[in-house]
ROBAGU-199648 format. One record per residue: residue number from 1; z, y, x of N, C-alpha, C in turn. Coordinates in nm, 3 decimals, decimal comma. Atoms other than C-alpha are relative to their C-alpha. Last residue first. Example, Ala and Ser with C-alpha at 12.3 -4.5 7.8 and 13.67 -1.06 7.14 Angstrom:
REM residues 2
<vovo 2; <-0,006; -0,119; -0,082>; <0,714; -0,106; 1,367>; <0,073; 0,109; -0,077>>
<vovo 1; <0,000; -0,119; 0,089>; <0,780; -0,450; 1,230>; <0,000; 0,120; 0,090>>
REM end
This chain:
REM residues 119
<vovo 119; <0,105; 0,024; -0,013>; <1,063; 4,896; 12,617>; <-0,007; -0,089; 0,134>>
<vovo 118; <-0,040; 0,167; 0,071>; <1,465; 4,924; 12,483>; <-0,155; -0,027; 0,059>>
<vovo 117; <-0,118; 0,043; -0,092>; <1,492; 5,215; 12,837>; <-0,039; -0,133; -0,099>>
<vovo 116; <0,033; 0,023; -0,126>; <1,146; 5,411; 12,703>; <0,117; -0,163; 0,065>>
<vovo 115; <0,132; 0,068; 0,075>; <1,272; 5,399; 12,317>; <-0,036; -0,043; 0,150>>
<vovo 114; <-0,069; 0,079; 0,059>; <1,630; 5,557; 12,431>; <-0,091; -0,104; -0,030>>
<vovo 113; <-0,084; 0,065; -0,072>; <1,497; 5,813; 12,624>; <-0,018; -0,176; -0,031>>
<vovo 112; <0,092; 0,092; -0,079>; <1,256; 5,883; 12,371>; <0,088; -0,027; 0,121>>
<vovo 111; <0,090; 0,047; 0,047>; <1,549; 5,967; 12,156>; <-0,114; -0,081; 0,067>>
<vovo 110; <-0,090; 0,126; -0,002>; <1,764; 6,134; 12,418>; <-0,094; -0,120; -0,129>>
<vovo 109; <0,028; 0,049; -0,128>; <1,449; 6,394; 12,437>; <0,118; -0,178; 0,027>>
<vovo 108; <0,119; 0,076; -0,061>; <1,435; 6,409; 12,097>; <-0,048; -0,062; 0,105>>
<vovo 107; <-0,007; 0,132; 0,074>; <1,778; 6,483; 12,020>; <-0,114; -0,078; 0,035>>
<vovo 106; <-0,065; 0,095; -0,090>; <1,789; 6,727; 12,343>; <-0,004; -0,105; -0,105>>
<vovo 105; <0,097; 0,049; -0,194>; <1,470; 6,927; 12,219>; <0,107; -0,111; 0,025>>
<vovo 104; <0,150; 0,137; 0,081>; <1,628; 6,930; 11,806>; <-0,011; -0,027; 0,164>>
<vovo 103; <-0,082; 0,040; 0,039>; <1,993; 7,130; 11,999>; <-0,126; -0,168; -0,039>>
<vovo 102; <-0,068; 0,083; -0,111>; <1,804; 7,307; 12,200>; <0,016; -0,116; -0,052>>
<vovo 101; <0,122; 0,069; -0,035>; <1,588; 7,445; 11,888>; <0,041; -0,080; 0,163>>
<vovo 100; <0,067; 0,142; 0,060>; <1,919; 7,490; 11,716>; <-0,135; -0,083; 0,046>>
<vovo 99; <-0,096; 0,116; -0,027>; <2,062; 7,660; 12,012>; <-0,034; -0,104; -0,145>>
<vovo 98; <0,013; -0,015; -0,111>; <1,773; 7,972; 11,987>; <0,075; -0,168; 0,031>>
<vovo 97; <0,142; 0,080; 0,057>; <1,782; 7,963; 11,598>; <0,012; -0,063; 0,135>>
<vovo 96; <-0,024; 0,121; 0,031>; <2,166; 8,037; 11,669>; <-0,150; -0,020; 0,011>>
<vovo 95; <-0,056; 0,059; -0,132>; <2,056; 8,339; 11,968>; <0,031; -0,137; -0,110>>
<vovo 94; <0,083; 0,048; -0,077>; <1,837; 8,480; 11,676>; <0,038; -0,101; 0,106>>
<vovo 93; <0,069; 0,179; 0,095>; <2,106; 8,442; 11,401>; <-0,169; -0,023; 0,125>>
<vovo 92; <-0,078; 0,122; -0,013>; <2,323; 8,674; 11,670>; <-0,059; -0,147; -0,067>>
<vovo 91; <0,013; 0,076; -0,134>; <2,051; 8,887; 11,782>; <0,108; -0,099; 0,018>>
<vovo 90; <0,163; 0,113; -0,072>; <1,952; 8,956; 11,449>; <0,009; -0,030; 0,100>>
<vovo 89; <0,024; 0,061; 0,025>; <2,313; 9,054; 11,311>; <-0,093; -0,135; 0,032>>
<vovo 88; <-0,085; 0,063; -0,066>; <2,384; 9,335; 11,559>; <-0,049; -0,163; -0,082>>
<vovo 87; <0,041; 0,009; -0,106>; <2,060; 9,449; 11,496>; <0,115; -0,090; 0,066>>
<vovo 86; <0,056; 0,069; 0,018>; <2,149; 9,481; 11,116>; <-0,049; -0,087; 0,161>>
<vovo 85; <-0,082; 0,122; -0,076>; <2,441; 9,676; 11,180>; <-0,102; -0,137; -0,054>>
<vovo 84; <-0,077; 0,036; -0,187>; <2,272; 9,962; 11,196>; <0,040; -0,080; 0,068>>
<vovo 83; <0,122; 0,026; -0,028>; <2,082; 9,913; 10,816>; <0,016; -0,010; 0,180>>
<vovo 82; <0,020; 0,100; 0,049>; <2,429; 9,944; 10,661>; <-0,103; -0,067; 0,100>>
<vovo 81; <-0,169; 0,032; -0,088>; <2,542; 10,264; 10,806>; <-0,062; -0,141; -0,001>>
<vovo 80; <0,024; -0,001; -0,168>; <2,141; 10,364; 10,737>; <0,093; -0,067; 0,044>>
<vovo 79; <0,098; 0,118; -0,032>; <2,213; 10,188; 10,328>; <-0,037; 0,071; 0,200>>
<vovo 78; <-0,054; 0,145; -0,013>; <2,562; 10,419; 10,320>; <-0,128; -0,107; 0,026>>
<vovo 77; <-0,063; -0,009; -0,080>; <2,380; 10,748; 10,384>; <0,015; -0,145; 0,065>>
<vovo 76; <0,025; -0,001; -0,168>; <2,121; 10,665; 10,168>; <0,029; 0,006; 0,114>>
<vovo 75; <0,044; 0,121; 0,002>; <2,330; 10,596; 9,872>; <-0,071; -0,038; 0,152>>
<vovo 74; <-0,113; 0,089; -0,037>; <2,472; 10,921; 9,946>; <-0,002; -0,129; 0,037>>
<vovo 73; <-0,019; 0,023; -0,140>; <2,135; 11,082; 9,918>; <0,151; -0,083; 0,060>>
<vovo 72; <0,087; 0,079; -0,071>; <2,019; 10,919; 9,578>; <0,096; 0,048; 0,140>>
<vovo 71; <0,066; -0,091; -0,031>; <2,330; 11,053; 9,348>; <-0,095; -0,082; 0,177>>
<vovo 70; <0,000; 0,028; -0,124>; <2,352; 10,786; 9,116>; <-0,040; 0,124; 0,110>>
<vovo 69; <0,137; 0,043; -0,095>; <2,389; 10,934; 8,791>; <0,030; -0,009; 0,171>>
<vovo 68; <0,009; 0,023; -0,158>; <2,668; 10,999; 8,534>; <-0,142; -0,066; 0,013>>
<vovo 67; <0,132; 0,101; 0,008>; <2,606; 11,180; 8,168>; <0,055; -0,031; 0,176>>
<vovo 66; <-0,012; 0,001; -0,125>; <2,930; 11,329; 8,041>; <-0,091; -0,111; 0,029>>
<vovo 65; <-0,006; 0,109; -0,109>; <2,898; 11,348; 7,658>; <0,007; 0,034; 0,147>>
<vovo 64; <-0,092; 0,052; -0,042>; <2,934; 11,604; 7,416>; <0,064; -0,102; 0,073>>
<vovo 63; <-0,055; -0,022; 0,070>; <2,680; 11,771; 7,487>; <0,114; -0,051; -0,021>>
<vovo 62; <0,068; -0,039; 0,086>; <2,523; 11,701; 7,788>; <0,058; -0,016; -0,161>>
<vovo 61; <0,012; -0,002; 0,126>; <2,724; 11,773; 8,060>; <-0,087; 0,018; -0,111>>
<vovo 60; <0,017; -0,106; 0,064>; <2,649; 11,646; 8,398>; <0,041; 0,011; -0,100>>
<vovo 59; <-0,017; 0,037; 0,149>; <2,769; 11,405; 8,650>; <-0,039; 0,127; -0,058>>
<vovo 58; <0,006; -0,138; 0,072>; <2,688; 11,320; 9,012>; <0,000; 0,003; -0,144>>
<vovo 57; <0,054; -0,070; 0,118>; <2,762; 11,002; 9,195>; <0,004; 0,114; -0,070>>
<vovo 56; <0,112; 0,125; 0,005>; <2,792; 10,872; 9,519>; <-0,043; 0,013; -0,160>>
<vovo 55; <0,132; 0,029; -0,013>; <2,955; 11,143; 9,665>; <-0,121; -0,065; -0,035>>
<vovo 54; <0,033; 0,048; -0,145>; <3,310; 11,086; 9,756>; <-0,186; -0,028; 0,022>>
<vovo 53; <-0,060; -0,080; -0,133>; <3,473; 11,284; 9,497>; <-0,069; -0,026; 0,119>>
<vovo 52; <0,009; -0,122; -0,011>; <3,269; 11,140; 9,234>; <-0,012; 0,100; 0,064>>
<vovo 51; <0,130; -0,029; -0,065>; <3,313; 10,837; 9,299>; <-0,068; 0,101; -0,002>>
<vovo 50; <0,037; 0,009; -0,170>; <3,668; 10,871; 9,283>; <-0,130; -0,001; 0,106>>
<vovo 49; <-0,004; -0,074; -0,076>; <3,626; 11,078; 8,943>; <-0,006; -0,039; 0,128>>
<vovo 48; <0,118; -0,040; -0,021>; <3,416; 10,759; 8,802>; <0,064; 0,112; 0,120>>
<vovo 47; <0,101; 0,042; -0,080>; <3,734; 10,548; 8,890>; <-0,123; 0,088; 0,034>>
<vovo 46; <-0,074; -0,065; -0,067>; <3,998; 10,837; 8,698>; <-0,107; -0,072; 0,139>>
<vovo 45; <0,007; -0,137; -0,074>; <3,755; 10,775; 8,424>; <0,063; 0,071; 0,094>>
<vovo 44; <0,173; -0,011; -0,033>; <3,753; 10,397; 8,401>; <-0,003; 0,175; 0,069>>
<vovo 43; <0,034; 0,078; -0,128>; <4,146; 10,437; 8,436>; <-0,123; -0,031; 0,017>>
<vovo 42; <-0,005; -0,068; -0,073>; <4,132; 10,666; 8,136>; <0,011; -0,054; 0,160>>
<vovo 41; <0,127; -0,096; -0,024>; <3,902; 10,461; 7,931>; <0,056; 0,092; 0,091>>
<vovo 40; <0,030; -0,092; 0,123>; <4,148; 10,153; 7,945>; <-0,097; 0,124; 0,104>>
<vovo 39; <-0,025; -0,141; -0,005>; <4,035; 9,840; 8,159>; <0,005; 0,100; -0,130>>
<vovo 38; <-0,083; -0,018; 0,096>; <4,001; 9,496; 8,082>; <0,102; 0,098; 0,033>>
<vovo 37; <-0,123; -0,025; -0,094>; <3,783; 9,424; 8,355>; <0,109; 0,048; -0,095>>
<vovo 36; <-0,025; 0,078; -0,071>; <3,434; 9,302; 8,166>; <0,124; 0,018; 0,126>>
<vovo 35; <0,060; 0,109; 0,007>; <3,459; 9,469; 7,845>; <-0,001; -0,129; 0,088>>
<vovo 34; <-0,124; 0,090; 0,051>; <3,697; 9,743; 7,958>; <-0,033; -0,130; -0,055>>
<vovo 33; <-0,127; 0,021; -0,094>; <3,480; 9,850; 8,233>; <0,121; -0,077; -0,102>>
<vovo 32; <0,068; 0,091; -0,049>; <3,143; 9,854; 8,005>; <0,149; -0,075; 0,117>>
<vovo 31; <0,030; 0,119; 0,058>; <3,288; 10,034; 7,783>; <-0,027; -0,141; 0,083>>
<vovo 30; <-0,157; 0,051; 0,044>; <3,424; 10,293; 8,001>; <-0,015; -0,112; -0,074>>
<vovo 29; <-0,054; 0,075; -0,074>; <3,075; 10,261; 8,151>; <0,159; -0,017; -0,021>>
<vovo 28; <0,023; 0,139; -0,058>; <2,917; 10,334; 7,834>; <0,039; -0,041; 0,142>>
<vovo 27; <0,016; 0,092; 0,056>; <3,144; 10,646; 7,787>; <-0,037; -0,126; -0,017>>
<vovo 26; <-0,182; 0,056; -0,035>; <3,122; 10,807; 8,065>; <0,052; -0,077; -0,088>>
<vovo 25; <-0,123; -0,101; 0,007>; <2,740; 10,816; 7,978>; <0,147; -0,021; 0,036>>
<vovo 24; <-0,097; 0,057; 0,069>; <2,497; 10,617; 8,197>; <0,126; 0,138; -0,052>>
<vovo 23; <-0,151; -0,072; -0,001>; <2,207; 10,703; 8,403>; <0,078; -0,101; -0,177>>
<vovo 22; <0,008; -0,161; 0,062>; <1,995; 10,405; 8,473>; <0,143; 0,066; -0,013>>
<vovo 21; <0,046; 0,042; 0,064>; <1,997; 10,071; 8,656>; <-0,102; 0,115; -0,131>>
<vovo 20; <0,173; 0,067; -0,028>; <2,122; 10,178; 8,948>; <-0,120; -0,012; -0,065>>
<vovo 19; <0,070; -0,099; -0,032>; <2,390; 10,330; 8,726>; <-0,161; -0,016; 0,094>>
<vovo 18; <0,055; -0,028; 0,174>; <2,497; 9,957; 8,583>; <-0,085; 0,157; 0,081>>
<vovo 17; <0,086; 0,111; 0,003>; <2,517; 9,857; 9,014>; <-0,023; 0,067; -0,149>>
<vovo 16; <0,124; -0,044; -0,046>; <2,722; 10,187; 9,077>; <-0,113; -0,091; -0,024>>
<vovo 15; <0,037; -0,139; 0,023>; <2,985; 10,125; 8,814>; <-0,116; 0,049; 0,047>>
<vovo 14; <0,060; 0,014; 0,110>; <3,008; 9,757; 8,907>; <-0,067; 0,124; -0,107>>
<vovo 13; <0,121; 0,097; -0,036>; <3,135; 9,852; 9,245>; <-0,112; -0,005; -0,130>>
<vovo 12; <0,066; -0,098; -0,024>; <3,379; 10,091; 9,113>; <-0,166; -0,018; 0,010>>
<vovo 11; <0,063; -0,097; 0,129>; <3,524; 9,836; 8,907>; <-0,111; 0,110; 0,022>>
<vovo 10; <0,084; 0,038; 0,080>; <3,503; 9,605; 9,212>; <-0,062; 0,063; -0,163>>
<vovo 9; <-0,073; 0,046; 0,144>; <3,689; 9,821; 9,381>; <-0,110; -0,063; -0,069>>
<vovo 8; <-0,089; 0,098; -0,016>; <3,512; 9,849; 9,786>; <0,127; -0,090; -0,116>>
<vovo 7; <0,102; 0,135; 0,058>; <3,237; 10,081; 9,671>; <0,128; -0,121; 0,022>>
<vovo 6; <0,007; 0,010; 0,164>; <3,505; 10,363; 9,741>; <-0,062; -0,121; -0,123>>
<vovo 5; <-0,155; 0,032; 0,033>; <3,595; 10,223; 10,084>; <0,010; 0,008; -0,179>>
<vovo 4; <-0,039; 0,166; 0,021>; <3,229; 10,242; 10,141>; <0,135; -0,049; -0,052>>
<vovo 3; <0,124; 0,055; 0,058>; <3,173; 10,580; 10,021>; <0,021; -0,119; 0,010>>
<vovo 2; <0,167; -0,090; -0,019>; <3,430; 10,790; 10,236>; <-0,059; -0,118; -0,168>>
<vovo 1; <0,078; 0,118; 0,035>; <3,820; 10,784; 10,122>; <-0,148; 0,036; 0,015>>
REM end
Protein backbone atom coordinates (compact mmCIF):
# COMPACT_ATOMS: atom_id res chain seq x y z
CA UNK A 1 0.00 0.00 0.00
CA UNK A 2 1.81 3.51 -0.97
CA UNK A 3 0.28 6.84 0.51
CA UNK A 4 -2.57 7.42 -1.67
CA UNK A 5 -4.25 4.13 -1.27
CA UNK A 6 -3.67 4.78 2.44
CA UNK A 7 -5.38 8.33 2.33
CA UNK A 8 -8.11 6.51 0.46
CA UNK A 9 -10.19 5.31 4.19
CA UNK A 10 -11.90 7.96 5.20
CA UNK A 11 -10.82 7.21 8.80
CA UNK A 12 -7.44 7.47 7.64
CA UNK A 13 -8.27 10.48 5.73
CA UNK A 14 -9.62 12.29 8.69
CA UNK A 15 -6.56 11.27 10.69
CA UNK A 16 -4.28 13.26 8.45
CA UNK A 17 -6.62 16.41 8.10
CA UNK A 18 -6.92 16.61 12.52
CA UNK A 19 -2.82 16.15 12.31
CA UNK A 20 -2.53 18.99 9.81
CA UNK A 21 -3.87 20.79 12.29
CA UNK A 22 -1.43 19.78 15.05
CA UNK A 23 0.22 16.81 16.56
CA UNK A 24 -2.21 14.59 18.19
CA UNK A 25 -1.97 11.82 20.82
CA UNK A 26 -3.20 8.22 19.86
CA UNK A 27 -5.51 8.83 22.01
CA UNK A 28 -7.30 12.01 20.68
CA UNK A 29 -7.60 10.53 17.40
CA UNK A 30 -9.03 7.30 18.83
CA UNK A 31 -11.46 9.68 20.16
CA UNK A 32 -11.88 11.48 17.55
CA UNK A 33 -12.49 8.16 15.28
CA UNK A 34 -15.03 6.76 17.52
CA UNK A 35 -16.90 10.06 17.82
CA UNK A 36 -17.36 10.61 14.27
CA UNK A 37 -17.01 6.76 12.74
CA UNK A 38 -17.97 4.72 15.51
CA UNK A 39 -14.82 3.10 15.81
CA UNK A 40 -13.10 1.12 18.76
CA UNK A 41 -9.51 2.32 19.89
CA UNK A 42 -7.95 -0.74 18.49
CA UNK A 43 -9.15 -0.31 14.94
CA UNK A 44 -8.17 3.52 15.26
CA UNK A 45 -4.77 2.13 16.17
CA UNK A 46 -4.31 -0.59 13.69
CA UNK A 47 -5.35 2.73 11.05
CA UNK A 48 -2.57 5.00 12.61
CA UNK A 49 -0.11 1.79 12.17
CA UNK A 50 -1.10 1.85 8.30
CA UNK A 51 -0.06 5.26 8.13
CA UNK A 52 2.59 4.64 9.68
CA UNK A 53 3.88 1.99 7.56
CA UNK A 54 3.48 3.99 4.53
CA UNK A 55 5.02 7.17 5.67
CA UNK A 56 2.80 9.78 6.28
CA UNK A 57 3.12 9.88 9.76
CA UNK A 58 5.67 9.59 12.50
CA UNK A 59 5.07 8.85 16.18
CA UNK A 60 6.92 9.33 19.34
CA UNK A 61 6.78 8.47 22.92
CA UNK A 62 6.10 10.83 25.35
CA UNK A 63 5.27 9.39 28.39
CA UNK A 64 2.66 7.68 28.49
CA UNK A 65 1.23 8.72 25.42
CA UNK A 66 2.04 8.16 21.71
CA UNK A 67 2.29 11.59 20.13
CA UNK A 68 1.52 11.34 16.08
CA UNK A 69 2.71 13.94 13.51
CA UNK A 70 2.49 14.53 9.98
CA UNK A 71 5.60 13.58 8.58
CA UNK A 72 6.22 16.74 6.06
CA UNK A 73 8.23 14.79 3.29
CA UNK A 74 5.65 12.20 2.44
CA UNK A 75 3.08 14.76 2.21
CA UNK A 76 5.31 16.19 -0.36
CA UNK A 77 5.73 13.30 -2.23
CA UNK A 78 1.96 12.83 -2.66
CA UNK A 79 1.22 16.90 -3.34
CA UNK A 80 4.23 16.58 -6.69
CA UNK A 81 2.07 13.15 -7.75
CA UNK A 82 -0.76 15.47 -7.31
CA UNK A 83 0.68 18.67 -8.79
CA UNK A 84 1.52 16.39 -12.32
CA UNK A 85 -1.67 15.86 -13.07
CA UNK A 86 -2.51 19.32 -12.97
CA UNK A 87 -1.37 19.94 -16.66
CA UNK A 88 -3.37 17.27 -17.69
CA UNK A 89 -6.32 19.15 -16.16
CA UNK A 90 -5.46 22.74 -17.67
CA UNK A 91 -5.47 21.78 -21.08
CA UNK A 92 -8.67 20.11 -20.73
CA UNK A 93 -10.71 23.19 -18.81
CA UNK A 94 -8.59 25.31 -21.25
CA UNK A 95 -9.80 23.52 -24.51
CA UNK A 96 -13.73 23.84 -22.60
CA UNK A 97 -13.18 27.74 -22.05
CA UNK A 98 -11.95 27.45 -25.72
CA UNK A 99 -15.69 25.85 -26.98
CA UNK A 100 -17.53 28.05 -24.64
CA UNK A 101 -16.21 31.14 -26.33
CA UNK A 102 -17.32 29.36 -29.77
CA UNK A 103 -20.16 28.40 -28.44
CA UNK A 104 -21.15 32.68 -27.11
CA UNK A 105 -19.40 33.80 -31.01
CA UNK A 106 -21.97 31.43 -32.88
CA UNK A 107 -25.03 32.70 -30.53
CA UNK A 108 -24.20 36.09 -31.40
CA UNK A 109 -23.39 35.71 -34.69
CA UNK A 110 -26.90 33.72 -35.38
CA UNK A 111 -28.36 36.54 -33.33
CA UNK A 112 -27.40 39.38 -35.55
CA UNK A 113 -28.17 37.17 -38.24
CA UNK A 114 -31.48 37.02 -37.21
CA UNK A 115 -31.89 41.01 -36.50
CA UNK A 116 -30.21 41.80 -40.11
CA UNK A 117 -32.82 39.17 -42.07
CA UNK A 118 -36.32 40.76 -39.57
CA UNK A 119 -34.70 44.49 -40.82
Amino acid sequence: MDALEAVGDPVRRRFVEALAERECTAGELAGLAAAEFGISQPAASRHLRVLREVGLVASRVDGPSRVYALDADALSAAAAWFDGLGTFWEQRLDALGTELVRGRRATRDAASAGKKVAS
